[in-house]
Structures are given as C-alpha cells and as structure tokens.
C-alpha positions as CSV (number, residue, x, y, z in Angstrom):
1,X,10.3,-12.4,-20.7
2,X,8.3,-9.9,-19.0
3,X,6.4,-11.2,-15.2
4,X,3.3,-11.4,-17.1
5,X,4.5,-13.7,-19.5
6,X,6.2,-15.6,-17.2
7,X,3.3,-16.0,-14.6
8,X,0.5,-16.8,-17.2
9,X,3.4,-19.8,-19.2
10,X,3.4,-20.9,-15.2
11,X,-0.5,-21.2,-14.2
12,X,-1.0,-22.4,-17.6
13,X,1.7,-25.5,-16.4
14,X,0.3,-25.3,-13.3
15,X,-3.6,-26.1,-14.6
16,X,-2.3,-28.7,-17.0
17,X,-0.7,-31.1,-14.1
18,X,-3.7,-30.4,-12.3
19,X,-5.9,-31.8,-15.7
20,X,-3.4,-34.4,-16.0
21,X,-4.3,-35.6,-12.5
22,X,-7.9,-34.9,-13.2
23,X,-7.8,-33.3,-9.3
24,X,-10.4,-30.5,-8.6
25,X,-10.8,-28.9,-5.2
26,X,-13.9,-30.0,-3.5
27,X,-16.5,-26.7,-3.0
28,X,-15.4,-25.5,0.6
29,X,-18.3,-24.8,3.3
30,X,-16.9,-22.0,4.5
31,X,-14.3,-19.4,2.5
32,X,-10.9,-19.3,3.4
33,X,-8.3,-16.7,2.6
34,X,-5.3,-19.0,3.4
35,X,-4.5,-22.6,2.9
36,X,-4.8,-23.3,6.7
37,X,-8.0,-24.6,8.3
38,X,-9.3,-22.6,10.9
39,X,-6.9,-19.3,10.4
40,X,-8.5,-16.1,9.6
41,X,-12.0,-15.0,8.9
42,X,-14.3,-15.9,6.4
43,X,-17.0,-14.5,3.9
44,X,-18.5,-12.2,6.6
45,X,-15.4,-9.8,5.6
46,X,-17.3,-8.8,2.0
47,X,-20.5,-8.1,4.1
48,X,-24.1,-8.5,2.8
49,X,-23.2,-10.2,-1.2
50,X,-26.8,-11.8,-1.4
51,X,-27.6,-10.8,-4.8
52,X,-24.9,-8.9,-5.6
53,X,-22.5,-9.1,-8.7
54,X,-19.1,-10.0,-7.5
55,X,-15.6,-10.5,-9.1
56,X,-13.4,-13.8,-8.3
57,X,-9.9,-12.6,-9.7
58,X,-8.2,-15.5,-10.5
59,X,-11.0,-18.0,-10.3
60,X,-8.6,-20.7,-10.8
61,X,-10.3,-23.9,-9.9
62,X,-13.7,-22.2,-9.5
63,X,-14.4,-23.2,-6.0
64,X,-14.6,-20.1,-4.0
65,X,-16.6,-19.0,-6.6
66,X,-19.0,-21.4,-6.3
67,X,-19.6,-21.5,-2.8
68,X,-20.0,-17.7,-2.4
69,X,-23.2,-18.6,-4.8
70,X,-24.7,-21.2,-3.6
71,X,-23.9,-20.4,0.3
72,X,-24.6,-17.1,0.3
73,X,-26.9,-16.3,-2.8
74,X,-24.2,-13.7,-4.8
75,X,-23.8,-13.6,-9.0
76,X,-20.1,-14.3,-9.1
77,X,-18.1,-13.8,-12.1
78,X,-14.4,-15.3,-12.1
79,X,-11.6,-13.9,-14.4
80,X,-8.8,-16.2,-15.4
81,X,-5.7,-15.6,-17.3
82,X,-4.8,-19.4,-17.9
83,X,-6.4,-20.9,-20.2
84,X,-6.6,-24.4,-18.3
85,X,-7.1,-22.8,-14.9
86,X,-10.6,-21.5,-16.8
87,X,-10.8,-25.4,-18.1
88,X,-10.8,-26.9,-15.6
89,X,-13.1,-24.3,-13.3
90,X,-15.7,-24.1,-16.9
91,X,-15.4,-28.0,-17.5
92,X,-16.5,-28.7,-13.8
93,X,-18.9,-26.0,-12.9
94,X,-20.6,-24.4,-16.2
95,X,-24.0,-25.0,-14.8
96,X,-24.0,-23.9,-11.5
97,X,-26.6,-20.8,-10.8
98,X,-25.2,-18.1,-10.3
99,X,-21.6,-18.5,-11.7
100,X,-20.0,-17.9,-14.7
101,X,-16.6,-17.8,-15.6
102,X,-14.2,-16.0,-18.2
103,X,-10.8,-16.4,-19.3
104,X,-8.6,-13.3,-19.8
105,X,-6.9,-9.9,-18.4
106,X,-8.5,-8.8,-15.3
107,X,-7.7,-5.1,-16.7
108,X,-9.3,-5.5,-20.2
109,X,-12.5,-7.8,-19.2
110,X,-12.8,-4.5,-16.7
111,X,-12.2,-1.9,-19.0
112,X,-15.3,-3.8,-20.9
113,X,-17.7,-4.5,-17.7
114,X,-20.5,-2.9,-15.5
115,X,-18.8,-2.4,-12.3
116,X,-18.8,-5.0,-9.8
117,X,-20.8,-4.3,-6.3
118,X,-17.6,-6.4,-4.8
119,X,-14.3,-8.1,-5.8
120,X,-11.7,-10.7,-3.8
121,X,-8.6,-12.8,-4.7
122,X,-7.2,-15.2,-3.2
123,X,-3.7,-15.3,-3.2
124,X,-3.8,-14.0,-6.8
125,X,-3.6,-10.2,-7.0
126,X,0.3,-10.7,-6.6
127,X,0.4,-11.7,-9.7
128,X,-0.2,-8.9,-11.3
129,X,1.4,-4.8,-11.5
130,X,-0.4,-3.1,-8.7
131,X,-0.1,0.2,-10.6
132,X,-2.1,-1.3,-13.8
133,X,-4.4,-3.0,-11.6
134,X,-5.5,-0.8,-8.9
135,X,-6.7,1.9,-11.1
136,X,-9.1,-1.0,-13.6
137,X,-9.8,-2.2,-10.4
138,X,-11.3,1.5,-9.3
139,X,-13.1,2.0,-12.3
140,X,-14.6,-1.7,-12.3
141,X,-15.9,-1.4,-8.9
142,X,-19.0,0.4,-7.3
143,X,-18.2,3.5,-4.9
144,X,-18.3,2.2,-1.6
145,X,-17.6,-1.4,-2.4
146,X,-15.5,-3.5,-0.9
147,X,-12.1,-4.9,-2.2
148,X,-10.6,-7.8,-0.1
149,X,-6.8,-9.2,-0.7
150,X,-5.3,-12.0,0.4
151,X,-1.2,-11.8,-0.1
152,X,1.7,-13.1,0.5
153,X,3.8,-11.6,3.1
154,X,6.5,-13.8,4.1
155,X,7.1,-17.0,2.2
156,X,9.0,-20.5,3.4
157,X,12.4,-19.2,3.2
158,X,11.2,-16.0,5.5
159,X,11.8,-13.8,3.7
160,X,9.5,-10.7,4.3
161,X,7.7,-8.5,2.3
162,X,9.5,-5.7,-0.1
163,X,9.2,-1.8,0.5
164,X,9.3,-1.1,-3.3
165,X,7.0,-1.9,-5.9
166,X,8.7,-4.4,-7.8
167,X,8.4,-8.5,-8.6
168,X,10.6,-10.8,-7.4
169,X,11.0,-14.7,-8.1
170,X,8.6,-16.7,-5.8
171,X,8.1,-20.6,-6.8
172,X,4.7,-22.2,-7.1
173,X,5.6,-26.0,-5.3
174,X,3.8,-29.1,-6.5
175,X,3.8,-32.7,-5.1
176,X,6.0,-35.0,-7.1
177,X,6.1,-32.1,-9.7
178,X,9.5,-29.9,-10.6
179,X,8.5,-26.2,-8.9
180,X,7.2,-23.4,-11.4
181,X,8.8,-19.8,-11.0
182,X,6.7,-17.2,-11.5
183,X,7.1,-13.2,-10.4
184,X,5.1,-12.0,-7.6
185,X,4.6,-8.9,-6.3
186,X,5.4,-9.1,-2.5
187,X,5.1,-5.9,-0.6
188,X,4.9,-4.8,3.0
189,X,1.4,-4.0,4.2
190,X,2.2,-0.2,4.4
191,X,2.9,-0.3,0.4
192,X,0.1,-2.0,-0.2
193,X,-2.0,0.7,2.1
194,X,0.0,3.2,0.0
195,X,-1.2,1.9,-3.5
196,X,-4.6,1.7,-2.8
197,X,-4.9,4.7,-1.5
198,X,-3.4,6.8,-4.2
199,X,-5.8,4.2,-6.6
200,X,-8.9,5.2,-4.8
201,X,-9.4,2.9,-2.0
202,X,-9.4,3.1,1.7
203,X,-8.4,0.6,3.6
204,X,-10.3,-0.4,6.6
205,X,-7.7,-2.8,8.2
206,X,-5.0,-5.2,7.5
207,X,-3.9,-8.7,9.4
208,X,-1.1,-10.8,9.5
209,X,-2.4,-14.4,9.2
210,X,0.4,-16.8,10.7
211,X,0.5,-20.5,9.8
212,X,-0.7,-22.4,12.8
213,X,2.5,-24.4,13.5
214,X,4.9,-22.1,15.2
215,X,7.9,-23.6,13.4
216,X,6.5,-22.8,9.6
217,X,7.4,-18.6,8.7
218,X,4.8,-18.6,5.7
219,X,2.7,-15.4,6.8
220,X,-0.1,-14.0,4.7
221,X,-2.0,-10.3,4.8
222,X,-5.6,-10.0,4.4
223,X,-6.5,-6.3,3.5
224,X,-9.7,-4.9,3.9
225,X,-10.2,-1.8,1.2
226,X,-13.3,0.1,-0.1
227,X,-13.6,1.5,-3.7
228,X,-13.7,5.4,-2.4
229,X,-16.8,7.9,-4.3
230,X,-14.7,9.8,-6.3
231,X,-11.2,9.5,-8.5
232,X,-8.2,11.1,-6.5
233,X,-6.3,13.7,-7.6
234,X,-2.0,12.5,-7.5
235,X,-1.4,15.5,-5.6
236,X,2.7,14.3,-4.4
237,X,4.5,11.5,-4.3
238,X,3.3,10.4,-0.6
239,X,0.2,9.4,-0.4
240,X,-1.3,9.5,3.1
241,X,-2.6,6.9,5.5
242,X,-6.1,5.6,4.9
243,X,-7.9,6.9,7.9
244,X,-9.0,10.3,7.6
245,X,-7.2,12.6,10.5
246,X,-9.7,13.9,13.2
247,X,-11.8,17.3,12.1
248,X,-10.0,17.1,8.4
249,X,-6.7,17.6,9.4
250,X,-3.4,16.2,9.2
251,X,-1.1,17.1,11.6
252,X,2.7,17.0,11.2
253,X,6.5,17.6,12.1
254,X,9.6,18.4,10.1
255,X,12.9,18.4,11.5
256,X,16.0,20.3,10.2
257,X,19.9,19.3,10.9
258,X,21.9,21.5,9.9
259,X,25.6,20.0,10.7
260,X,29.1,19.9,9.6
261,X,28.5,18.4,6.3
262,X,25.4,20.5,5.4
263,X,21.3,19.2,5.7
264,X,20.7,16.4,6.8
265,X,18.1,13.9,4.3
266,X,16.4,10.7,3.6
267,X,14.9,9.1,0.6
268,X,10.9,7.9,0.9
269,X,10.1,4.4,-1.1
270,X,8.3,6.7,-3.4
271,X,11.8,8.7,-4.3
272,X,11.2,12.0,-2.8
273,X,13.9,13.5,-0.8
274,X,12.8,14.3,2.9
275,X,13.6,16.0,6.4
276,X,13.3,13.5,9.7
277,X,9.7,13.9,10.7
278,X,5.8,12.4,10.5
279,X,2.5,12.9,11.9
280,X,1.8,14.1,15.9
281,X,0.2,11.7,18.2
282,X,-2.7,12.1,20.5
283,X,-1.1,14.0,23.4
284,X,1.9,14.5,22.2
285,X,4.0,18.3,21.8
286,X,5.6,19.7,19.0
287,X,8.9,18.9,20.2
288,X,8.3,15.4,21.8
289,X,7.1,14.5,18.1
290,X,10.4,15.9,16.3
291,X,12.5,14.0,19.2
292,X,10.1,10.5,18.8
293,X,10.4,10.6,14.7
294,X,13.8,11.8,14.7
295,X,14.7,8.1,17.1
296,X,12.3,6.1,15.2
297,X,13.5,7.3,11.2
298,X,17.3,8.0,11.8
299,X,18.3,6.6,15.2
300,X,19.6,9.8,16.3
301,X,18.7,10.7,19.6
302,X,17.4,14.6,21.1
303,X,15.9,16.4,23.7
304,X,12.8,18.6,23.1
305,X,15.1,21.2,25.1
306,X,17.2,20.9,21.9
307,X,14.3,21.5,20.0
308,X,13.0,25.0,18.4
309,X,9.7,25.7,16.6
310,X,9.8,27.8,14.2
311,X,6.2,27.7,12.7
312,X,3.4,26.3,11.0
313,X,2.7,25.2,7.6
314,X,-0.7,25.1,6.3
315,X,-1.9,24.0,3.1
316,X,-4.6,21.7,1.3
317,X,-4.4,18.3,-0.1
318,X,-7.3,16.4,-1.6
319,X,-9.6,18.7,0.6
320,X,-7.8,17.9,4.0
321,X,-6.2,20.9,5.9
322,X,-2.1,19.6,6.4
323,X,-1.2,21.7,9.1
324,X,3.4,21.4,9.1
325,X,4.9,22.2,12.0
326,X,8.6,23.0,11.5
327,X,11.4,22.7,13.9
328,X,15.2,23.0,14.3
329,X,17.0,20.1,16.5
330,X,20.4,21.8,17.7
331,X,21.9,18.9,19.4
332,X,21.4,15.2,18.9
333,X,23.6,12.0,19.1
334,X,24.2,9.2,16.9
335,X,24.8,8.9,13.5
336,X,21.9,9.0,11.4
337,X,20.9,4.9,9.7
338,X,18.3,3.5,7.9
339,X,16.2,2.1,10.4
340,X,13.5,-1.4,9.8
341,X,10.2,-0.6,9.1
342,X,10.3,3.0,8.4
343,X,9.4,4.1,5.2
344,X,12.3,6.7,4.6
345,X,16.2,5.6,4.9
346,X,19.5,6.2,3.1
347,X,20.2,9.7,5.1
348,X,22.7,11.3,4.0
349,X,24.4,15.2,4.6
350,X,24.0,17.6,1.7
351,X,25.8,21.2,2.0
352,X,22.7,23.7,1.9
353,X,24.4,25.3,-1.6
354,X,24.2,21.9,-3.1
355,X,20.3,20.7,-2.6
356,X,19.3,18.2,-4.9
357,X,16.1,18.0,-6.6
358,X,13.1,16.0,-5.6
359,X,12.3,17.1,-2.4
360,X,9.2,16.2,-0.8
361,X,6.6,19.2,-0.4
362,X,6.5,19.7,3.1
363,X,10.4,19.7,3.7
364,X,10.5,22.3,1.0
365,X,8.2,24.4,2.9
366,X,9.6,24.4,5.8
367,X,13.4,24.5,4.5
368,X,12.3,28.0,2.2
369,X,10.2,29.1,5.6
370,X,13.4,28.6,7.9
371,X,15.8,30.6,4.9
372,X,13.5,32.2,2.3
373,X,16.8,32.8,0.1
374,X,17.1,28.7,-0.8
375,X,16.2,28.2,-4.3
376,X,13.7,25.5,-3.6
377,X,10.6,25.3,-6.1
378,X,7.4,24.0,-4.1
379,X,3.7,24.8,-3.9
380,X,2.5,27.7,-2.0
381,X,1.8,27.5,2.2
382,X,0.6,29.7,4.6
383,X,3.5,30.1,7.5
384,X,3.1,31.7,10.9
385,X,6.6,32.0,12.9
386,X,5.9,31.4,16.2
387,X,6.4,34.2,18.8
388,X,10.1,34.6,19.6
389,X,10.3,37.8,18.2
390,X,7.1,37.3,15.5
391,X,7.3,39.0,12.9
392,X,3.7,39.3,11.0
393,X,2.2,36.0,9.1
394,X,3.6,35.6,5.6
395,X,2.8,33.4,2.8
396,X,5.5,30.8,1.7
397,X,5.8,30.6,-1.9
398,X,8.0,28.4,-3.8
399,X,10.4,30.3,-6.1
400,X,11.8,30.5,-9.2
C-alpha cells in the first residue's frame, strides 16, 4: 500500500472515531501551530490576510479555518483528503462567512485553482511527498506570498528528523482508541530549507518549538517560506541556502586529499559525490575556511600552514556569481567520519584512475583545474591560479 493510501485509510479512521464521539474542537481565539498553549507565535506570522484568499491544507476539523475568518477578516478555503475529516468540518461550519471547504488532493484542487494570496498547515504537509507538493504548491500560490509549515521534528520516542526525503511509520494516538499508523515525511529543517528552495520558495526562518515540560522530547518546526517571482531553473543537485549571499555572490572552498588510497570523497543527501568544503564566513581566509569545513564535515584536523590555494572558480547559477576557491590540504590528522548534522558523510578514498561518476560541479572544477588530464565531464568555469608561479588565466572546461 503506497503512504498515500495508507494516510488517507488512517484520517479517514481517524474522522470517524471523532463522528462517533460527536467531538469537534471548539473555534480557538488565537491560532496555534502546536498542540501546546502558549508555545510559539500566532497568526501575525502570515502578515496582513484581511481579505485575502487563503489555503487551510488539511482543514481537518475546520477550526483554524474559521477563526482566521472571523478574527481576522481572510476568505479561507480548506482542502481535505478524508472524507469525514471534510464531514465533520462541512457538517459544523457550512455557513460561516468567509469559509468554505473541499474534500480532495491538495495537488489536483491546485492544479484546478486561482492561486492563493497565502497558504498554512498545521501539522499536515507531512503527510504528503514534498517533491509532488512543493511544485502545486508554487504554481497555486501568488509570487511573494507567504507559505507557513508546521512539522514534526522529533516525536515521543525522540527520534529526530531524517536527512533524506523519505516516509517513515509515525502513529496518530487516540484516547481509549487502538493507535493508527500512517507514513510521514519527517525531515530535518535543512531538507526542508532544501526542498523549498529548489520548489521556488525562500525561506525566511525556521524554529524549533519544544513542548513546555522539559521531560517530554516532542519538538515541532515552524517554517517561514515565500512563493519566490519566478520558476527556478534545477541547475545541480545542491540547491543553495535561502538567503541570497551579500552583492550576488556565493563564496566557497573545496578541499583536495590526495593520500595513500587515492581522493578523498563524501556523498551529499542529494547523491552527488563531493570534496570536504562549503561557504566562507564573514572574516574568515581561504585557508581558515578549508581547515574549519574540513573539522566540521570529516573530523580531520589541519593547519592553514598545510593549506595551498590554488585558484578561483567562477561561474553562474540562477543569476548568482559562485566564486570556488580551491585548495590542497598536505597534512591533516584523523581519519575521515560522517559527522551529525552535516549534510555530506560516508567519505571514503578513491584512487584518482578510478573516479566514479556523480560528482558534484564544483569539486569537478576544481579536481580538472588542479590536473586538467582527469577525465571529469562538468560545466564550464573561469579559473585563475593564484600567483606562485601564475601562469595566465584559463578557462576550465569539462571534457570529453
């Protein structure tokens, strides 16, 4: 049975205990984005809604819905899967101004819609493939309006959040009532950044809400995103952090290993293959950049004295200037490991005559820029050695 089927067969149990028991949420005065009183903030995050046409996904019981009508004068429309989810939210509040309600895909009532001028869910988006959707969700929206999530990030067992994009088993509990499995897709707030970004969002912030007893590990995230003007173009298979870098640039570091067993490489979430490195921070060298990623990604541990330059890198992505600055680390200690947190792991050493395919952009250009003779394919970059012994600027091409 495929997570969708198995998520709509368990809000569809869920909204028929909840009909059974003829129990409806009372209309809250305030909008919440967890299930604790008094934790996070509340409506002001989708700014100005007063007469604005917004999307409830995964109305459920209707509620929120309502009270971002009535409270604060929006034209909300809530989408629900289940069918008695959308009972019992249509049987209670059909005639409320303002509010209607619909039962059905998210991604096909959108694909059939004007676009919204704002959209939230509770505790719902989860529920559904971020890859199918994110991208409805881009086309369904307004540029420039907001999109705000509230997810699960660490549930009652604490367990945290995954760094792929797949479901896993998470149970809906019920008093009194056997627990209903559903599939949820619980990822780690960098993910998430990284979805809606390649989807055509940016995000403007994300928080961890903790339950207000200490003792209890249930965390949620509440992300902040904007529907961006235009559609991106998939230009890799990184997308880059939501803020835009300072004067339209990115600014970066890629280190090469070269020891006894060959190059040393780690694998993104995404798949690519990739060299140690990241982005440079405010006030911070070259060199002190390769030595800080190189700790932070591998564990290994360098000098900037053991650090050579050898050049920049400069090419275009999605009309920002990526300006690469590759390096050689001579010495380090350690032994390279996945580290927590970091978004590439499983390094491994790989003899320089046996490269594998899928290498991430930049680490090709820097690996064909440090030995033109590797047969790497990758698209073109402007490199300029840096004065040793310069020899004149060239143009990095990838090759056949």
């Amino acid at each position: 049975m495929s997570a969708d089927d198995i998520n709509t067969r368990a809000w569809t149990v869920y909204g028929r205990r909840r009909l059974a028991h003829a129990y409806m949420p009372p209309v809250p005065d305030h909008l919440a984005w967890t299930p604790w009183e008094g934790v996070g903030p509340g409506a002001e995050v989708l700014g100005d809604i007063t007469g604005q046409r917004v999307l409830d996904i995964g109305s459920g019981a209707g509620h929120h819905a309502v009270h971002l009508a009535q409270a604060h004068g929006a034209h909300v429309t809530g989408i629900e899967l289940s069918a008695t989810q959308y009972e019992r939210a249509a049987s209670t509040h059909a005639n409320v101004p303002g509010v209607e309600f619909t039962q059905g895909d998210v991604v096909e009532f959108l694909a059939g819609a004007e676009p919204f001028d704002a959209a939230y869910a509770i505790g719902t988006l989860a529920f559904i493939d971020p890859h199918r959707v994110l991208p409805a969700l881009r086309d369904g929206l307004c540029p420039g309006a907001p999109l705000i999530l509230s997810l699960l990030h660490t549930d009652l067992r604490g367990r945290g959040p995954s760094t792929e994009v797949a479901p896993r088993e998470q149970m809906i509990l019920m008093r009194e009532e056997p627990p209903l499995p559903t599939r949820m897709w619980v990822l780690a707030p960098q993910l998430w950044e990284d979805l809606l970004t390649e989807y055509g969002f940016r995000v403007e912030a994300i928080d961890l809400l903790r339950h207000p007893e200490e003792s209890v590990p249930v965390v949620q995230q509440l992300i902040r995103a904007r529907r961006l003007p235009g559609r991106p173009l998939r230009v890799s298979s990184r997308p880059r952090g939501a803020e835009p870098p300072l004067a339209h640039a990115a600014v970066g570091v890629g280190a090469i290993l070269l020891g006894e067993q060959g190059l040393l490489l780690g694998r993104h979430r995404h798949g690519t293959l990739e060299l140690p490195g990241g982005t440079v921070e405010a006030g911070e060298s070259f060199a002190a950049a390769v030595v800080r990623e190189l700790g932070e990604e591998t564990g290994l541990i360098a000098r900037p004295a053991d650090v050579t330059l050898l050049g920049t890198l400069v090419d275009h992505v999605e009309g920002t200037l990526r300006v690469t600055v590759g390096a050689l680390v001579h010495a380090w200690r350690g032994r390279p490991a996945t580290r927590p947190g970091e978004s590439v792991g499983d390094w491994a050493w790989h003899p320089l005559d046996q490269l594998p395919g899928g290498l991430f952009v930049c680490s090709a250009q820097i690996l064909t820029a440090w030995r033109p003779g590797l047969p790497i394919d990758h698209t073109p970059a402007h490199f300029t050695p840096f004065a040793y012994d310069p020899p004149p600027s060239a143009s990095v091409d990838g090759m056949a």
